[in-house]
N, C-alpha and C positions, 0 to 999 in steps of 0.2 A: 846513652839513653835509647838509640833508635835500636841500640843490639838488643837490649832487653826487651824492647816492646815484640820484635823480629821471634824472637827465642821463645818469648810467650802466646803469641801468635801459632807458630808451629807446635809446640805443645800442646795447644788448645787442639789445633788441628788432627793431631796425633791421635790424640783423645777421642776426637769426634770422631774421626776415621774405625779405632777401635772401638768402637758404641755401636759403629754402625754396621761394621763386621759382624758381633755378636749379636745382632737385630738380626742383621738376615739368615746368619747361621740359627738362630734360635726360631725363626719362620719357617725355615726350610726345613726342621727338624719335627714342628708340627703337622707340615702339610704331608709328609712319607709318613710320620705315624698316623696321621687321617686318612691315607690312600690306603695304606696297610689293613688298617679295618676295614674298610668299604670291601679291600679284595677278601677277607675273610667274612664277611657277610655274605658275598657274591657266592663264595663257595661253599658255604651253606646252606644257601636257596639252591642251588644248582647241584649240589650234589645229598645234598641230606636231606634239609626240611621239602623241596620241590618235587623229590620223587617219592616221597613216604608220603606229601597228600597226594600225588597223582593215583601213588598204589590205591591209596582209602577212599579214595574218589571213585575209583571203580570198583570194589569191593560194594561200594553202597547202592551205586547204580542196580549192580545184579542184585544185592540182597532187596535194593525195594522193586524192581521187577519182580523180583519173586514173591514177594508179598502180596502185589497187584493183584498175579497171578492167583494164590490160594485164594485173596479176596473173593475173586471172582467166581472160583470154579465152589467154594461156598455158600456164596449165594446161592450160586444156580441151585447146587442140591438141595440146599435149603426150601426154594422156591419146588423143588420136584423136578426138574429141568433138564436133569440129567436121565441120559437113556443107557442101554446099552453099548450103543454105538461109542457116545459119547464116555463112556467109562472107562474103554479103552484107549481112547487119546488123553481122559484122564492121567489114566494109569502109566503114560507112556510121557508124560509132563513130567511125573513125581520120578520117574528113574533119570529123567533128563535132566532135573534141577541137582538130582543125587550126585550126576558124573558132574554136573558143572564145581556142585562141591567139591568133589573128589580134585576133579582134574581141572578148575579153573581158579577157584575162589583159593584154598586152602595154597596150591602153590604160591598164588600172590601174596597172603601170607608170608609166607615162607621169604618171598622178593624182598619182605618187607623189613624180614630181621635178617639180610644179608645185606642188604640198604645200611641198619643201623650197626650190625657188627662190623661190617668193612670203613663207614665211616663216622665210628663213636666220635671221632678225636673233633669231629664238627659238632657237636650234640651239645647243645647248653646245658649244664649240669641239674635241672630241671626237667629235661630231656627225660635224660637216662634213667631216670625215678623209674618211666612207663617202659624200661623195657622185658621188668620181669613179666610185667601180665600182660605185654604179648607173647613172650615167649612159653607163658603158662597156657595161653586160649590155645594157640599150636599146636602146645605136646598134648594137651588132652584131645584135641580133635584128630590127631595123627594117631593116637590110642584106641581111638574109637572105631575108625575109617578101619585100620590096621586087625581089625576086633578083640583087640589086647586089654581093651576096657570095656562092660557093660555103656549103653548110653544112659541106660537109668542112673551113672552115676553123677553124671553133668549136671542136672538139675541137684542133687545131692551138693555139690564142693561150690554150685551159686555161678555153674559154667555158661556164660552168654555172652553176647558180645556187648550188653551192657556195660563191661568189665574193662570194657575197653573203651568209652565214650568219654571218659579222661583227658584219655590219651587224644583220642581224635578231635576234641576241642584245645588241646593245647597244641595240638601240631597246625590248627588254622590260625590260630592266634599269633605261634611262633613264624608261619610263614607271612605274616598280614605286617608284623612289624616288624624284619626282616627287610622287606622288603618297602618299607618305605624311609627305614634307613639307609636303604642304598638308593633311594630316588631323591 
C-alpha cells in the first residue's frame, strides 16, 4: 500500500513538474514575441516614421516662413510701403525663396522618398498607400524646376502640397502611436 501511495505521489509530481516546464516555456515564448515587436516598433520610429516627420517638420517650418514672408511684403505693398530701394530687397527675397526651393526644400523631398524606398519593409501597409503622391508632388516639381514642364500645368493636374496633407497627418499619427507602444 505505501508503494502505491509513493508511485502516485511521484506521478503526480512528474506531472506537476511537466505543467510547470510548459508554463514557463509558454511565458518565455510570449515575452521574446513581446520584445520582438517592441524592437520592430523601435525601428520604425528610428528609422522610418522618425525621420520622414523630422523631414516634413522642416519642409513646413520653411514653407510657413515663407508665407510670413509674402504675408508681409503684401501688406507692405498694399499699404504703399514699398519704395524702390525696398523693391530690390524684394526682388532679391523672391529669387532666394526660388534657390531655397530649388536647392533646399525639393531635395528634402527627395530625402524623403529615399527614407521611404530604402526602408518600405518598415512602412505599415497603410503607409505605402501615400507613397505614390509623393513621388507624384517630386516629379512634377523636378519637371518644372528642370523647365521640362510648363508651371501653368500644376495648378491644371490639382499639383499642391495639399496633395500631400494625408500623408503628413498619417505620418504624426503613425509616429504618435508608435511610439507610445514602445513607452
Amino acid at each position: 500500500m505505501e508503494w502505491g501511495i509513493i508511485l502516485s505521489n511521484i506521478g503526480a509530481m512528474g506531472v506537476g513538474g511537466w505543467i510547470g516546464v510548459f508554463i514557463s516555456n509558454w511565458m518565455r515564448v510570449r515575452r521574446e514575441t513581446a520584445a520582438r515587436a517592441v524592437q520592430f516598433r523601435e525601428q520604425q520610429l528610428a528609422q522610418f516614421y522618425g525621420p520622414l516627420l523630422a523631414l516634413h517638420n522642416e519642409i513646413r517650418a520653411r514653407s510657413e516662413l515663407r508665407l510670413k514672408l509674402q504675408k508681409a511684403v503684401n501688406d507692405l505693398h498694399a499699404k504703399g510701403m514699398l519704395h524702390a530701394e525696398t523693391g530690390k530687397t524684394v526682388l532679391a527675397n523672391v529669387q532666394d525663396e526660388n534657390e531655397t526651393l530649388r536647392n533646399i526644400l525639393i531635395p528634402t523631398y527627395h530625402e524623403m522618398i529615399k527614407v521611404f524606398r530604402d526602408k518600405m519593409w518598415l512602412a505599415e501597409p497603410e503607409t505605402r498607400e501615400h507613397f505614390k503622391s509623393l513621388i507624384e508632388f517630386v516629379d512634377v516639381w523636378d519637371k518644372i524646376l528642370a523647365d521640362k514642364l510648363p508651371s501653368s500645368v500644376a495648378p491644371a493636374i490639382g499639383h499642391t502640397e495639399q496633395t500631400l496633407y494625408p500623408f503628413y497627418d498619417h505620418l504624426e499619427k503613425m509616429h504618435e502611436r508608435l511610439r507610445s507602444k514602445v513607452s
